[in-house]
PALO-41501 format. One record per residue (C-alpha): x, y, z; residue in one letter. Coordinates in steps of 0.25 Angstrom, whole numbers, padded with zeros to 4 digits, always signed. Example, Ala and Ser with C-alpha at 12.3 -4.5 7.8 and 13.67 -1.06 7.14 Angstrom:
BEGIN
+0049-0018+0031a/+0055-0004+0029s/
# end
This chain:
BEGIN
-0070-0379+0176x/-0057-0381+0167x/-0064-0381+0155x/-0072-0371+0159x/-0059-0361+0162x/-0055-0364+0147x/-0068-0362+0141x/-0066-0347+0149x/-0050-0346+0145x/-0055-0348+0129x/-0066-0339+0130x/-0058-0328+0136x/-0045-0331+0127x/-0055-0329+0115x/-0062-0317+0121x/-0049-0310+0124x/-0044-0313+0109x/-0056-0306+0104x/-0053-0296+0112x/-0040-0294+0109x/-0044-0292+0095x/-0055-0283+0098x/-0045-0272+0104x/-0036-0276+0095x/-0046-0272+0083x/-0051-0260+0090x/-0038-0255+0092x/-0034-0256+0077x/-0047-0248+0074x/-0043-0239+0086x/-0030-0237+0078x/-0036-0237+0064x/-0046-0227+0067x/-0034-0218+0073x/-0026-0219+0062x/-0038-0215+0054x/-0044-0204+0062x/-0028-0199+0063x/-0029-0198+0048x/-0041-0191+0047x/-0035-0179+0057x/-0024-0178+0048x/-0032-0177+0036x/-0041-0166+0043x/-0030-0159+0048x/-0023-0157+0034x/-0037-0152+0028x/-0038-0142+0039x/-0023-0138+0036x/-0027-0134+0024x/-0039-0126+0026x/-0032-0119+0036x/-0021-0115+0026x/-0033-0113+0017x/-0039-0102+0026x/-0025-0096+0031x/-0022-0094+0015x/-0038-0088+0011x/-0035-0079+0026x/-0020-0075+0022x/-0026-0073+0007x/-0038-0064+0014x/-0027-0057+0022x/-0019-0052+0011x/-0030-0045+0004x/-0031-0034+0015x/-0020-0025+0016x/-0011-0025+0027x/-0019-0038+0033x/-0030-0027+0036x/-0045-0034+0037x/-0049-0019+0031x/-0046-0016+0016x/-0043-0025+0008x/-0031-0026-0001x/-0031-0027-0016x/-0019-0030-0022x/-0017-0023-0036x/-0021-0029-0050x/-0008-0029-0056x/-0006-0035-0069x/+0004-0043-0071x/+0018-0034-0077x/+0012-0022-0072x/+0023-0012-0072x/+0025-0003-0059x/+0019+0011-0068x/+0007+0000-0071x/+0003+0000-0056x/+0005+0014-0052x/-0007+0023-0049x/-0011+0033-0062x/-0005+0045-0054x/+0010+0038-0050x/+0011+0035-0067x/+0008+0049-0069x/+0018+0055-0059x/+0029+0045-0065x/+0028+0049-0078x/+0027+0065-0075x/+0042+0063-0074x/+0044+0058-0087x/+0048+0065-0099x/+0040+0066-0113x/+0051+0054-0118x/+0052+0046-0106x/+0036+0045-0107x/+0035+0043-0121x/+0047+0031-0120x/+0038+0026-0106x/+0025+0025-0117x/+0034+0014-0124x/+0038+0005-0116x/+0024-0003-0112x/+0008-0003-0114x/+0007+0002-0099x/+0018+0011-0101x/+0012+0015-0112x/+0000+0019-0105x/+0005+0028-0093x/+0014+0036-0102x/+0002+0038-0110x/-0005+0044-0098x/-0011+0056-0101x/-0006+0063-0085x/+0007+0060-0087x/+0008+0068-0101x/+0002+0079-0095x/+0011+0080-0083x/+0024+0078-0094x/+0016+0090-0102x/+0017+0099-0090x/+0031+0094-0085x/+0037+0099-0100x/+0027+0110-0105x/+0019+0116-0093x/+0009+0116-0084x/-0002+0126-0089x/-0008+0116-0098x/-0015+0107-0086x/-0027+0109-0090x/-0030+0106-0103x/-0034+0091-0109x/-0025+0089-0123x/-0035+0081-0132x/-0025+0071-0135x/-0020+0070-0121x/-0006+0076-0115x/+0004+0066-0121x/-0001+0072-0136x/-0001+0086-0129x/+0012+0084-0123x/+0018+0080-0138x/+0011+0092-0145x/+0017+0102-0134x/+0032+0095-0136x/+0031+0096-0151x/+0027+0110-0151x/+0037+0115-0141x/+0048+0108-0149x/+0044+0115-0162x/+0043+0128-0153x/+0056+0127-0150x/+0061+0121-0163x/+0056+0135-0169x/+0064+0143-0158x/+0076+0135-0162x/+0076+0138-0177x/+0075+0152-0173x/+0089+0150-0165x/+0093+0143-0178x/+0089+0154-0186x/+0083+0144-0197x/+0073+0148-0206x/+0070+0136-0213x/+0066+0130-0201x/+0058+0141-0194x/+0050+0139-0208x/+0046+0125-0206x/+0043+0126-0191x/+0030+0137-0197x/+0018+0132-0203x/+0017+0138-0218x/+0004+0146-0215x/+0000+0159-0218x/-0006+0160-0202x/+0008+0160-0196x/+0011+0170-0190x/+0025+0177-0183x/+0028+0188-0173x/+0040+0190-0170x/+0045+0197-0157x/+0045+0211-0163x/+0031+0209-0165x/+0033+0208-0180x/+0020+0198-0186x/+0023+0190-0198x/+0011+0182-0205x/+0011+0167-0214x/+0020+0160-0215x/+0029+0167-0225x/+0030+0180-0218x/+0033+0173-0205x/+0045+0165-0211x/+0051+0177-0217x/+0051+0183-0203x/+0059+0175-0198x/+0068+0175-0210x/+0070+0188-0205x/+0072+0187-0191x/+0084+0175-0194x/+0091+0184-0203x/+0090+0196-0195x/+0091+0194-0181x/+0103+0190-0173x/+0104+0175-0167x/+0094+0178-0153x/+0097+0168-0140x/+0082+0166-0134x/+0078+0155-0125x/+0062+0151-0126x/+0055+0148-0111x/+0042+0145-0105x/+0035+0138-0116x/+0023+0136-0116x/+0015+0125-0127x/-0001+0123-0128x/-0004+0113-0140x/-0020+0115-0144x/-0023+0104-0157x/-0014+0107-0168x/-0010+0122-0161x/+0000+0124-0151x/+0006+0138-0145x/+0018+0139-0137x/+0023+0153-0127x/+0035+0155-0123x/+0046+0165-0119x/+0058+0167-0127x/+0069+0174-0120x/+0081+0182-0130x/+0092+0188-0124x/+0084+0203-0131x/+0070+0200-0128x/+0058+0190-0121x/+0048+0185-0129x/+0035+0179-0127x/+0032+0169-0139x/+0022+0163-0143x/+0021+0150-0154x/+0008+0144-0162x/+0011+0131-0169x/+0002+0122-0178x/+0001+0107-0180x/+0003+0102-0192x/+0008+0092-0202x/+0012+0084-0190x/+0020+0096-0184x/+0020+0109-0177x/+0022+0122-0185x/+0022+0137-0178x/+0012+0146-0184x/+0012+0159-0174x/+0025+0164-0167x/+0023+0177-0157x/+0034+0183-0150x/+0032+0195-0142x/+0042+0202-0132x/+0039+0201-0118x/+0035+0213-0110x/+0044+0208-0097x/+0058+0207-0101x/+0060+0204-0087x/+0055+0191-0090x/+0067+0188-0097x/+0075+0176-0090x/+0090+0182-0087x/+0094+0167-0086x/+0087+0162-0100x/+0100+0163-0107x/+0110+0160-0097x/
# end
């Protein structure tokens, strides 16, 4: 019976060793395969941080292309090129507007500076709104074949020979009335007596004439009016003298590089009352 309750006691003693090392095993897998399945989360977790900043980025990218978050239109930002200067991105009509208040140098020194510059002082709109700001308006409906900026520089060099010839007559200088004529035998003259004079002889002698004969006259010259046509240009006005009124009239032809007068019609006006009592201070 003793030998029997030894033969139990080693039996059991080995049975609860193995056992022992059973759990002991399983609870090292147990703790292995936490470890493992913990890592696993993790790794998951990092990958779905990601897609999810992914998304947020692609939906806050989508946002931004609607204006005002609005799901309706969508916004497109400009194409701006790199350096684009503020006059680059205006609309057309602002430029225009802009460069209405220049003056004929300011737009001509503007045309220097850049290319893009370059190319709105060029524009032919804001020539033609300068043209009407320093001549007059009448004109709006024609197309100069060259465009308005060579229109605008035909009208400026004959209103400066127009009143390059009305200051040698101030100056009294015959010589200079001279080369301001062309030399041919069309030319013609009438003065304001109504007097006619014929080529260009007969015209220089009249004026000879009247420098030598008249008294020193104090007249101012308004209302000017210019229409270049080719190698032709006219020019009325109104010339004011503290006798008479006048209504004059200017023919001018282009060449060698220059404008020379070839008619000269001065009649007296009807209306004296036209007169300006303020023209001569």
């Amino acid at each position: 019976m003793e030998s029997i309750f030894l033969t139990f006691s080693g039996n059991s003693f080995y049975l609860l060793f193995f056992a022992l090392v059973v759990t002991v095993l399983c609870c090292l897998y147990s703790i292995w395969g936490f470890k493992l399945n913990t890592k696993r989360n993790r790794r998951e977790e990092m990958v779905g941080s990601s897609k999810k900043k992914a998304c947020e980025c692609s939906c806050s990218c989508a946002r931004s292309s609607y204006a005002n978050g609005s799901a309706g239109e969508k916004y497109e930002k400009p194409d701006r090129q790199s350096g684009a200067s503020m006059m680059e991105q205006l609309v057309p009509e602002i430029t225009t507007h802009a460069l209405s208040y220049l003056d004929y140098p300011s737009l001509c020194r503007l045309s220097m500076t850049n290319s893009s510059m370059r190319r709105a002082a060029n524009d032919d709109s804001a020539w033609k709104s300068l043209y009407h700001k320093d001549f007059t308006v009448e004109q709006d409906s024609i197309r100069p074949a060259n465009g308005w900026k060579a229109y605008y520089a035909a009208t400026k060099a004959v209103v400066s020979i127009n009143s390059e010839f009305y200051n040698i007559i101030r100056e009294r200088s015959l010589p200079e009335m001279s080369h301001l004529w062309l030399r041919a035998d069309y030319v013609k003259c009438i003065n304001g007596s109504g007097e006619l004079f014929t080529g260009y002889n007969s015209v220089m002698e009249s004026w000879g004439v009247a420098f030598n004969w008249h008294q020193p006259v104090n007249f101012q010259v308004c209302d000017v009016r210019v229409r270049v046509l080719n190698e032709m240009a006219w020019v009325t006005m109104k010339a004011f003298t503290n006798v008479n009124s006048f209504h004059v009239t200017n023919v001018y032809e282009f060449h060698d590089s220059r404008w020379f007068m070839v008619h000269h019609h001065s009649s007296m006006m009807l209306n004296d009352g036209e007169v300006d009592p303020h023209i001569f201070g």
